[in-house]
C-alpha positions in Angstrom: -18.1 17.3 25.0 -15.9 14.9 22.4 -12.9 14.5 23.2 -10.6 15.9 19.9 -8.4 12.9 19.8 -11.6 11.0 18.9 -11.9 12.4 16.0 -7.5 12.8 15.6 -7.7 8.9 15.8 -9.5 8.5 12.6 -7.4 10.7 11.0 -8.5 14.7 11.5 -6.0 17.4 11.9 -6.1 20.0 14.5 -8.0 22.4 12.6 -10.2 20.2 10.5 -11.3 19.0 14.5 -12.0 22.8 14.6 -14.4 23.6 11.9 -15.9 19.9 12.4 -17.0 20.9 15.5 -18.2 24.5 15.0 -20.2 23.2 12.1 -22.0 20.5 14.8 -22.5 23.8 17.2 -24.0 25.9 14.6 -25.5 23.8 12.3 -24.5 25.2 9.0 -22.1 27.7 8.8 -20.0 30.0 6.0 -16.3 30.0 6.1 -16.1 33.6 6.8 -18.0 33.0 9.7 -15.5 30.5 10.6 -12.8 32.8 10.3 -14.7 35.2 12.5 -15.1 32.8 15.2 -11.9 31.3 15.3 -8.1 32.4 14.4 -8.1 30.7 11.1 -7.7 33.2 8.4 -10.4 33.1 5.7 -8.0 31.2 2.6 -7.8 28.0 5.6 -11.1 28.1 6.4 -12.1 27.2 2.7 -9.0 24.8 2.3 -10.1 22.9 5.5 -13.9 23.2 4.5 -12.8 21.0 0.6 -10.9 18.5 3.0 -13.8 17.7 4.9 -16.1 17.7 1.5 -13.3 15.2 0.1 -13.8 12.8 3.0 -17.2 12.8 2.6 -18.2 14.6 6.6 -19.8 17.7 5.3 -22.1 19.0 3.0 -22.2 21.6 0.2 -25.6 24.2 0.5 -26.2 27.0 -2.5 -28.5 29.4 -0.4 -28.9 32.2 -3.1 -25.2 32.2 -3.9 -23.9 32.2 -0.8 -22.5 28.8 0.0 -22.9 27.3 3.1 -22.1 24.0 5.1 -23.2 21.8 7.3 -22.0 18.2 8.9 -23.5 15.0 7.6 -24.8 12.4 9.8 -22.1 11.1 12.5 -22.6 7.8 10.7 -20.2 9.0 7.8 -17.6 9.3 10.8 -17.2 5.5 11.1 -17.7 5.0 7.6 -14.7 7.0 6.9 -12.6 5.4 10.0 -13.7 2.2 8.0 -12.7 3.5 4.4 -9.5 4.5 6.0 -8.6 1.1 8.2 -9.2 -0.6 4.3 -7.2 2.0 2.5 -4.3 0.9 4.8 -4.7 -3.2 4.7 -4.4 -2.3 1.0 -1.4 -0.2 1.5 -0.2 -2.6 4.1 0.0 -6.0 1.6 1.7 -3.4 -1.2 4.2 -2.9 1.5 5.0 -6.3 2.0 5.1 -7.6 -1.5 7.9 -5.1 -2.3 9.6 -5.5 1.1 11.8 -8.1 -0.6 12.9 -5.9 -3.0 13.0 -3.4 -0.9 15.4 -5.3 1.8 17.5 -5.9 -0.9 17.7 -2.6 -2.0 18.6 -1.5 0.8 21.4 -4.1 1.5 22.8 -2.9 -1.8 23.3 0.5 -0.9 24.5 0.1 2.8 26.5 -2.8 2.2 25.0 -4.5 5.7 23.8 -8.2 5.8 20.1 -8.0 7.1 18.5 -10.5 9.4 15.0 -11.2 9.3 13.6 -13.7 12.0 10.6 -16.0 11.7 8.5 -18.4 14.3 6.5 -21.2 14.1 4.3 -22.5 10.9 3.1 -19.3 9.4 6.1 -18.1 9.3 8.0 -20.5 8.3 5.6 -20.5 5.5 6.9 -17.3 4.7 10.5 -18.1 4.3 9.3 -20.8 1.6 6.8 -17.6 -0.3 9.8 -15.6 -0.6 11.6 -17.6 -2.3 9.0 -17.8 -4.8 8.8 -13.9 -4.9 12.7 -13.8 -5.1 12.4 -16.6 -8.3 16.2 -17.4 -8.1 17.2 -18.7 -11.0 18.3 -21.7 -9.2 17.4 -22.7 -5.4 20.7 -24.7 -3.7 19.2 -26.9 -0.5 20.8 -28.4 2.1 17.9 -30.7 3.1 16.4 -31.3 6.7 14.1 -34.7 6.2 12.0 -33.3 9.2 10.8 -30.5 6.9 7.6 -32.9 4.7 6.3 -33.7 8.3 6.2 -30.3 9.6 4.7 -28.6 6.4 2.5 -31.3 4.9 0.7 -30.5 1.9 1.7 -27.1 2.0 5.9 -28.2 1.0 3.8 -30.5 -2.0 2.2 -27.4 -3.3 5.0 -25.0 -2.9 7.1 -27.6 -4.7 4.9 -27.4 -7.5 4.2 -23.8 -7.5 8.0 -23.7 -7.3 8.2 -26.1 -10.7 6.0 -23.7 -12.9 7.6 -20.6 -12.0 10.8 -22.3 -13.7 13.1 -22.2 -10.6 15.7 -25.3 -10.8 16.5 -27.2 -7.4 20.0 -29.1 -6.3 19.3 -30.5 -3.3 21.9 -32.5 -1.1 19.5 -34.5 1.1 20.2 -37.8 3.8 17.4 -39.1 2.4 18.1 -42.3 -0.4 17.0 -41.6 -3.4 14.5 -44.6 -4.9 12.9 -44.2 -7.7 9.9 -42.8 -6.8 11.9 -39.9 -5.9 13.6 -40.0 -8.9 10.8 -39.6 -10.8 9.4 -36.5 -8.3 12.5 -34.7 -9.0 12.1 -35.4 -13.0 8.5 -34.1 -12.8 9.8 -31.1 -10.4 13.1 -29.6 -12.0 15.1 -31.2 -9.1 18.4 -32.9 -8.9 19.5 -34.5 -5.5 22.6 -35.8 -4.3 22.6 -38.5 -1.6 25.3 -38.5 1.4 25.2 -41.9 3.4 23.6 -42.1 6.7 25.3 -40.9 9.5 27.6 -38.5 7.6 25.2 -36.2 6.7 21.9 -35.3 9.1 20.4 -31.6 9.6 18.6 -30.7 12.0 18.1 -26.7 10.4 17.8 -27.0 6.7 19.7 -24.7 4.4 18.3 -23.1 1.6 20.5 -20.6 -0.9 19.0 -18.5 -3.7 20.4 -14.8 -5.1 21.7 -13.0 -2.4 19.4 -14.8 0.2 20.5 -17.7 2.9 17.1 -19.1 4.9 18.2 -21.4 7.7 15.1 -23.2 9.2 14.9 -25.4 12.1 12.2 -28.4 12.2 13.0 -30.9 14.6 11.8 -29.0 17.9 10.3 -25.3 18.3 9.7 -24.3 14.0 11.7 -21.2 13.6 14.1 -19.4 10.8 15.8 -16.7 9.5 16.8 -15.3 6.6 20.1 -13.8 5.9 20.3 -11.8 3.1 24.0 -10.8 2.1 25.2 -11.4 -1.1 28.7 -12.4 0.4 27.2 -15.1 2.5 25.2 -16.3 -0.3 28.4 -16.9 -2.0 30.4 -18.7 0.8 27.5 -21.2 1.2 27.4 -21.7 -2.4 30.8 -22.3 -2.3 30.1 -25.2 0.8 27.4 -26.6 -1.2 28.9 -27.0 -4.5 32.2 -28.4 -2.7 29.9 -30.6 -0.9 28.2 -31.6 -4.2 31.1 -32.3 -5.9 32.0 -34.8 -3.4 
């Protein structure tokens, strides 16, 4: 025999496992027979019989009036286990595009500062999309210069991505500023300030926008977090424009 969780893990109740299984016994069956045979009271049977029409496992037969069912091919098992693994990929990347604004949300109402941790590449990668998500009307940076060797191309096409949305970027970086850069920052709604050598080196880049503060760290083993608390977005907006103004 099946075992029932078989069919519980694709997503059958108890008594949908039930009827499923008397119809394979029998064939094709009536749902007062299914009352009959089982304890489910004839107003279930037919509720439980539409369900399994709905997901597509049984079929519908007119015999002179009298309406009858029977199972479809096992095949439509795994075709619905597969309609159902899609259905929640789908319901899965929803999830995540409104976590954001869910998260803050949720800070909001309970008045905690939430921590959300990150490791290597990919998710660092993730820090940097939700800042685009969060499109800050401006995006305050404490540079790391170990951040364009880490991320490559990806940072160039963020940056840009980053330039069309409209979000403007103060960055304080240890980094001169020639005139290449110059012209970057012109073509990418940046302004940098430059702190001489020696004063100024970061190992875990800063980055402030709304109520968020992402801390990232480059040098050695990629990983970040992000701290999102509207009062410590405001005390490291205060740092950085103290800093700035120096």
């Amino acid at each position: 025999m099946i075992k029932q969780s078989v069919f519980k893990e694709i997503g059958l109740n108890e008594n949908e496992v039930i009827v499923y299984n008397l119809l394979l016994d029998y064939g094709e069956i009536a749902p007062p027979k299914i009352s009959e045979l089982t304890s489910i009271n004839r107003q279930n049977a037919y509720a439980i019989i539409n369900s399994l029409l709905r997901k597509g496992l049984v079929e519908e037969i007119d015999r002179r009036k009298k309406l009858t069912y029977r199972p479809l091919h096992p095949q439509k098992l795994v075709q619905y286990a597969e309609n159902r693994r899609k259905e929640a990929e789908i319901a899965e990347e929803a999830l995540k595009t409104a976590l954001p604004e869910l998260s803050s949300l949720y800070h909001l109402s309970t008045n905690k500062p939430g921590i959300t941790f990150f490791e290597g590449l990919e998710g660092i990668k993730k820090i940097y999309e939700d800042i685009l998500k969060e499109k800050p009307e401006e995006l305050l940076v404490f540079r790391s210069p170990h951040d364009k060797e880490r991320l490559g191309q990806y940072l160039v096409g963020y940056m840009k991505r980053r330039e069309k949305i409209g979000i403007k970027t103060r960055i304080i970086s240890p980094n001169k500023i020639t005139d290449a850069i110059q012209k970057e920052d012109i073509s990418l709604n940046r302004t940098r300030k430059y702190l001489p050598e020696g004063k100024f080196h970061l190992n875990t880049q800063i980055s402030i926008y709304n109520d968020q503060v992402a801390f990232i760290a480059f040098e050695k083993k990629l990983m970040g977090f992000v701290i999102s608390s509207k009062d410590v977005a405001q005390t490291l907006k205060t740092v950085f424009e103290l800093v700035w103004g120096k």
